[in-house]
C-alpha positions in Angstrom: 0.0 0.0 0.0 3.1 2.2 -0.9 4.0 3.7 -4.1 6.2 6.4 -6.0 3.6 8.3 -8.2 5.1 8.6 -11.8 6.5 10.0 -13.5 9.4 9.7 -11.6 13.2 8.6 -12.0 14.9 5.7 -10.2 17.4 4.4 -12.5 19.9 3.4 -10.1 20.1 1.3 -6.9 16.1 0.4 -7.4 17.1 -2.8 -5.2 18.0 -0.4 -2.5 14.4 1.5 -2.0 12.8 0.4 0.5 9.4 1.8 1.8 7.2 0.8 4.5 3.4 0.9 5.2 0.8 3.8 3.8 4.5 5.8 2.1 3.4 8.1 -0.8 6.4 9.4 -2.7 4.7 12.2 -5.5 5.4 12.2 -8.7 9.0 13.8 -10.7 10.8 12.1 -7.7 14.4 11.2 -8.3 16.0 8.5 -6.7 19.7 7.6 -7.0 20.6 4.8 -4.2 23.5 3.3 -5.9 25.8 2.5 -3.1 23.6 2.7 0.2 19.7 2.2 1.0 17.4 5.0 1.0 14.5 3.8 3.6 11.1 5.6 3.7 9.5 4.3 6.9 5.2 3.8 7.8 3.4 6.5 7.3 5.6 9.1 5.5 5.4 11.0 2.7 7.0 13.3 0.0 5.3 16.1 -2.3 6.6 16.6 -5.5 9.7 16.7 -6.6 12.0 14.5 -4.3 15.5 13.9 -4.9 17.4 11.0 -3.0 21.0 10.6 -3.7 22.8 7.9 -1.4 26.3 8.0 -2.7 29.2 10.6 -3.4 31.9 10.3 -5.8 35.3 9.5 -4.5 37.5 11.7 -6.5 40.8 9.5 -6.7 44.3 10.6 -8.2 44.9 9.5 -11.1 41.5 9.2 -12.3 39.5 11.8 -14.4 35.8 9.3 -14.3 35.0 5.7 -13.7 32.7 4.3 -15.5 32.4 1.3 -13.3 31.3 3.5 -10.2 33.7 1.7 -8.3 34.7 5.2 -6.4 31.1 5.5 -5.2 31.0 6.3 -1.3 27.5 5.4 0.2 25.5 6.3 3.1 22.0 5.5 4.0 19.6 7.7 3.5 16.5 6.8 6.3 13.3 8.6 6.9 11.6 7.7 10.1 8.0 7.1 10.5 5.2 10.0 10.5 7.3 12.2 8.3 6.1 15.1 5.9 8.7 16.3 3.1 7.5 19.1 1.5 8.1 20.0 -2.3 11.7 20.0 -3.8 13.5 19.0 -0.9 16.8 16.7 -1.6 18.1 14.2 0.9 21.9 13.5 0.6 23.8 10.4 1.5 24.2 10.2 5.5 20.7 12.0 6.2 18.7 10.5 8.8 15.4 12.5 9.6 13.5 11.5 13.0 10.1 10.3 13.1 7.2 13.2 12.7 9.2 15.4 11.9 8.4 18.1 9.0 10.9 19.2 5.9 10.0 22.8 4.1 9.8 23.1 0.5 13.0 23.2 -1.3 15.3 22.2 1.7 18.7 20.6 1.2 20.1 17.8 4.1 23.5 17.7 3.8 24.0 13.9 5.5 22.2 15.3 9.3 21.2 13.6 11.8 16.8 15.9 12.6 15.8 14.7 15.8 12.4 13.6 16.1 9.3 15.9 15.4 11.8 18.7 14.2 10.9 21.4 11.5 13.2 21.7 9.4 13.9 24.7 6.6 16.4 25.9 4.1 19.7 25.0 2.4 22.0 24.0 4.5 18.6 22.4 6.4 18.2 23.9 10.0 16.1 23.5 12.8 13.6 26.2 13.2 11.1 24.7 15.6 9.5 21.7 17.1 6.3 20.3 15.8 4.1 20.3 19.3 5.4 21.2 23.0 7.2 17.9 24.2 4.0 17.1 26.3 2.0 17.1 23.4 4.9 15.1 21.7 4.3 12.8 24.7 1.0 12.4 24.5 1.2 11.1 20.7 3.5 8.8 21.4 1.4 7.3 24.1 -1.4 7.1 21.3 0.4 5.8 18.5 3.1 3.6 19.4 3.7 0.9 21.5 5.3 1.1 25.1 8.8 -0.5 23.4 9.3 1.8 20.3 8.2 5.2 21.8 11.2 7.8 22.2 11.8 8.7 26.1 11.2 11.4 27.6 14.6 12.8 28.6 15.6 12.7 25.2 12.7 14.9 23.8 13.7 17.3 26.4 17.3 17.1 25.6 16.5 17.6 21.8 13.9 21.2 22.2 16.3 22.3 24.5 19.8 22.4 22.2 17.7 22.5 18.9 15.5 25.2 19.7 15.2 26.7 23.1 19.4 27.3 23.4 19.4 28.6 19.5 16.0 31.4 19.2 17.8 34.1 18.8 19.5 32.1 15.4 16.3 31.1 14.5 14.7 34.4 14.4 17.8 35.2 12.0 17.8 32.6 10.0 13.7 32.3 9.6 13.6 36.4 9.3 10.7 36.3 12.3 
């Protein structure tokens, strides 16, 4: 019950898309995961115009190109669960983007680590807020997920407080508020 709408491009690495339950990818999506897995768990989604790339290329001496891709570098690319990514946003190899959390139109992540229920804007991607208060945050969990998978409490704290509470005053900056 997943799907890519089409058109889209994934000429390379098909064998290393995975996507879990109720993922919508729209359509013009590219998808280069020649090297490393790009992994689109339950419940996600992308609008238009996604770009995946799992792999750098390795520039070696001696060695103008290589048609056998054998100087590829790859990272996973992994997109948690409950995660919106908004138009023309590209994902580069290393990103990992928490669950719930939401990615503004045209964003770039540059192989980041977005904590969990994070909004996310711009190129280089920042932080610019949390999706709901971490009680809220806590209360979801407690409805959605099961007592094993749901993200503790101490780090949710942990996570507002260095990626928004300790950085406003950049974030009024950077978002122009």
């Amino acid at each position: 019950n997943s799907f890519v709408h089409t058109p889209s491009l994934s000429g390379y690495g098909q064998k290393n898309i995975f996507l879990g339950d109720n993922v919508s990818i729209d359509w013009n999506s590219v998808l280069y995961c020649d090297g490393a897995k790009f992994v689109m768990k339950d419940n996600s989604g992308a609008a238009v115009g996604l770009t995946v790339i799992t792999s750098n290329h390795i520039q070696r001496p001696g060695k103008l190109h290589d048609e056998s891709n054998d100087n590829l570098e790859g990272k996973d690319v992994i997109v948690d669960e409950d995660v919106w990514i908004a138009a023309n946003v590209t994902l580069l190899s290393g990103t990992r983007i928490g669950r719930g959390a939401i990615i503004g139109a045209g964003s770039v992540l540059r192989g980041v680590k977005i904590p969990p229920y994070a909004i996310v804007m711009g190129n280089p991607a920042k932080v610019v807020g949390f999706k709901w208060s971490v009680e809220e945050i806590l209360e979801h969990e407690r409805l959605a997920y099961p007592v094993t998978s749901r993200i503790e409490e101490d780090i949710l704290r942990k996570n507002y407080e260095k990626y928004f509470l300790s950085r406003i005053d950049d974030i009024k900056k950077f978002t122009r508020v």
